[in-house]
DOROMAR-838197 format. One line per 3 residues: their letters; for each residue y, z, x of C-alpha. Coordinates in Angstrom, 3 decimals. Layout:
% residues N
A) Y Z X | ... .
END
This chain:
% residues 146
XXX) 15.078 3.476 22.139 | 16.134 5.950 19.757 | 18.869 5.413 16.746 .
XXX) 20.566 8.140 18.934 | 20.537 6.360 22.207 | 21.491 3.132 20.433 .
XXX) 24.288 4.836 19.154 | 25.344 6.333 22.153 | 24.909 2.836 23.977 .
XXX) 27.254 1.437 21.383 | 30.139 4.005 21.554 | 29.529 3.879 25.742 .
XXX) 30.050 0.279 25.689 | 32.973 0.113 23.840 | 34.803 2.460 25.672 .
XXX) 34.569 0.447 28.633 | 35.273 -2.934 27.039 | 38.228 -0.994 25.391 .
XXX) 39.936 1.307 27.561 | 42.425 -0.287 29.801 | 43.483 -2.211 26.463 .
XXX) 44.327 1.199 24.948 | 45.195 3.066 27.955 | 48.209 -0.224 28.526 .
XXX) 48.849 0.291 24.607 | 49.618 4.029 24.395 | 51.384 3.419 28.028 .
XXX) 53.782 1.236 25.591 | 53.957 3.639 23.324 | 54.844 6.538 25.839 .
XXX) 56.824 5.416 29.039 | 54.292 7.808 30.517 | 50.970 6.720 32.852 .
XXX) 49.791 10.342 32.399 | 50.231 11.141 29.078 | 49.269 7.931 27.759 .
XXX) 45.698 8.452 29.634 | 45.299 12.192 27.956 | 46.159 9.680 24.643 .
XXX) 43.292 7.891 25.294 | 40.715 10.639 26.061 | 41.954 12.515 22.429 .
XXX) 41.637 9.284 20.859 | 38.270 8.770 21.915 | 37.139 11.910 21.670 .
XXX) 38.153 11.548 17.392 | 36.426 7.821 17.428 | 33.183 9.939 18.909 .
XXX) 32.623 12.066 16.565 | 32.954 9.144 13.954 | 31.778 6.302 15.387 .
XXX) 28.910 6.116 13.119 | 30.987 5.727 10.027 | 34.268 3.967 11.157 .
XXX) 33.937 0.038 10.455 | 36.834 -0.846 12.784 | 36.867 1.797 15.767 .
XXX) 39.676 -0.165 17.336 | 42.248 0.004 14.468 | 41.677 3.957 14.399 .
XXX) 41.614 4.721 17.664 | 45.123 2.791 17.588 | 46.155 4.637 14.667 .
XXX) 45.511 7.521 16.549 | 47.274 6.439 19.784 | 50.173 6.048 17.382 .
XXX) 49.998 9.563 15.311 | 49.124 11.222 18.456 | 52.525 9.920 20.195 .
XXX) 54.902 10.831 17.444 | 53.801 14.286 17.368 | 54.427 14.476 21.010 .
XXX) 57.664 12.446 20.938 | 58.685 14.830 18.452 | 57.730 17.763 20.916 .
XXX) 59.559 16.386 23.606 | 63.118 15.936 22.117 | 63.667 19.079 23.140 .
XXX) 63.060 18.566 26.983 | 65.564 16.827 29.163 | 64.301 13.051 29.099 .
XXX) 61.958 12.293 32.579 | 63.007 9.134 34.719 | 60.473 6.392 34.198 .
XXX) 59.926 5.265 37.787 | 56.016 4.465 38.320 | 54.822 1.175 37.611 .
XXX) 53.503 -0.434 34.587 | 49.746 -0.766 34.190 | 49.640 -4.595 34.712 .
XXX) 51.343 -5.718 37.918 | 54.562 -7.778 37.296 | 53.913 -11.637 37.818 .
XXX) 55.711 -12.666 41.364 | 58.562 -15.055 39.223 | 59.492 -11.368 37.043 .
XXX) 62.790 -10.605 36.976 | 63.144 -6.568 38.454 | 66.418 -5.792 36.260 .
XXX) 65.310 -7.281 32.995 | 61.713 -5.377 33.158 | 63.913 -2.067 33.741 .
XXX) 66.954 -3.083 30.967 | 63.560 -3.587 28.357 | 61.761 -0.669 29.611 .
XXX) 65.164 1.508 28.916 | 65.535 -0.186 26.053 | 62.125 0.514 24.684 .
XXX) 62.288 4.288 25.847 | 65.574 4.376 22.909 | 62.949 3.562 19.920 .
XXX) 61.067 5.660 18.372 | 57.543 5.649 18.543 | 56.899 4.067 15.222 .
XXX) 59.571 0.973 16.388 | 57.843 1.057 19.850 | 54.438 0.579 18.157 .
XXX) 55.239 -2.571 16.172 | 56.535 -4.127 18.957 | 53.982 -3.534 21.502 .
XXX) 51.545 -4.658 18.668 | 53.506 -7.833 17.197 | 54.540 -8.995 20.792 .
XXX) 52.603 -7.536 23.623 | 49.671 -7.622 21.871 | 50.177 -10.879 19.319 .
XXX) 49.457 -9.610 16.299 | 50.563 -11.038 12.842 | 52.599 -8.793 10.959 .
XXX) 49.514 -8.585 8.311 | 47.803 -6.607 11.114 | 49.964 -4.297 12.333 .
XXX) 50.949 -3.467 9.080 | 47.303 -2.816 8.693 | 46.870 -0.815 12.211 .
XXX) 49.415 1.426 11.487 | 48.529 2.299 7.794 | 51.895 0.824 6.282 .
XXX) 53.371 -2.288 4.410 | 54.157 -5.678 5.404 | 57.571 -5.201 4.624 .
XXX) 57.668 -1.808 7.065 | 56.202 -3.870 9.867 | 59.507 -5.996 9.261 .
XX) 62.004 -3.804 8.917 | 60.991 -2.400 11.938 .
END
């Protein structure tokens, strides 16, 4: 096996082992199935052509995911806002309340995406405020205030 096809191998496997991870995350970040899927493809399509020299793929393909949403967030404030009415990624547990997933999903479509992304990272996906401050390229103190 080449260094080629043992780089290709590597990338290949950990898109699958990361995908539905990100795809969940940007989802978070969005309010939008579709759009948080094309996230995910431009993401991976940067970590690609880098994968070679990045040392922790995961933190910039989330850094990415991030960027990549506040540039469209920005784009969209001037469209009408879209209902959120699909479902969520992960199916809803059979004791979750209905009304307090949509007064949290409405609530989280009022942040911005910076706001939006430390709480997806700190809660949904338990990390300490050290690494979030570290995924998204700002202070400890940001990560707080936030």
């Amino acid at each position: 096996m080449t260094t080629e096809d043992r780089v290709r191998a590597g990338f290949a496997e950990f898109v699958r082992a990361e995908t539905a991870r990100l795809t969940r995350f940007a989802y978070l970040l969005t309010g939008d199935r579709h759009h948080a899927e094309d996230l995910v493809q431009v993401a991976l399509a940067r970590v690609a052509v880098r994968w070679e020299r990045l040392d922790d793929p995961a933190a910039y393909l989330r850094r990415v995911l991030v960027t990549q949403a506040a540039s469209w967030w920005r784009w969209r404030r001037a469209r009408p806002p879209e209902r959120l009415d699909g479902l969520l990624p992960d199916r809803a547990g059979p004791g979750d309340d209905a009304d307090l997933r949509l007064a949290l999903r409405a609530a989280l479509a009022r942040l911005t995406v910076r706001q939006r992304a430390v709480l997806v990272l700190r809660y949904y996906e338990d990390r300490t405020e050290t690494e979030t401050a570290a995924l998204l390229g700002c202070r400890v103190g940001t990560v707080k205030d936030r």
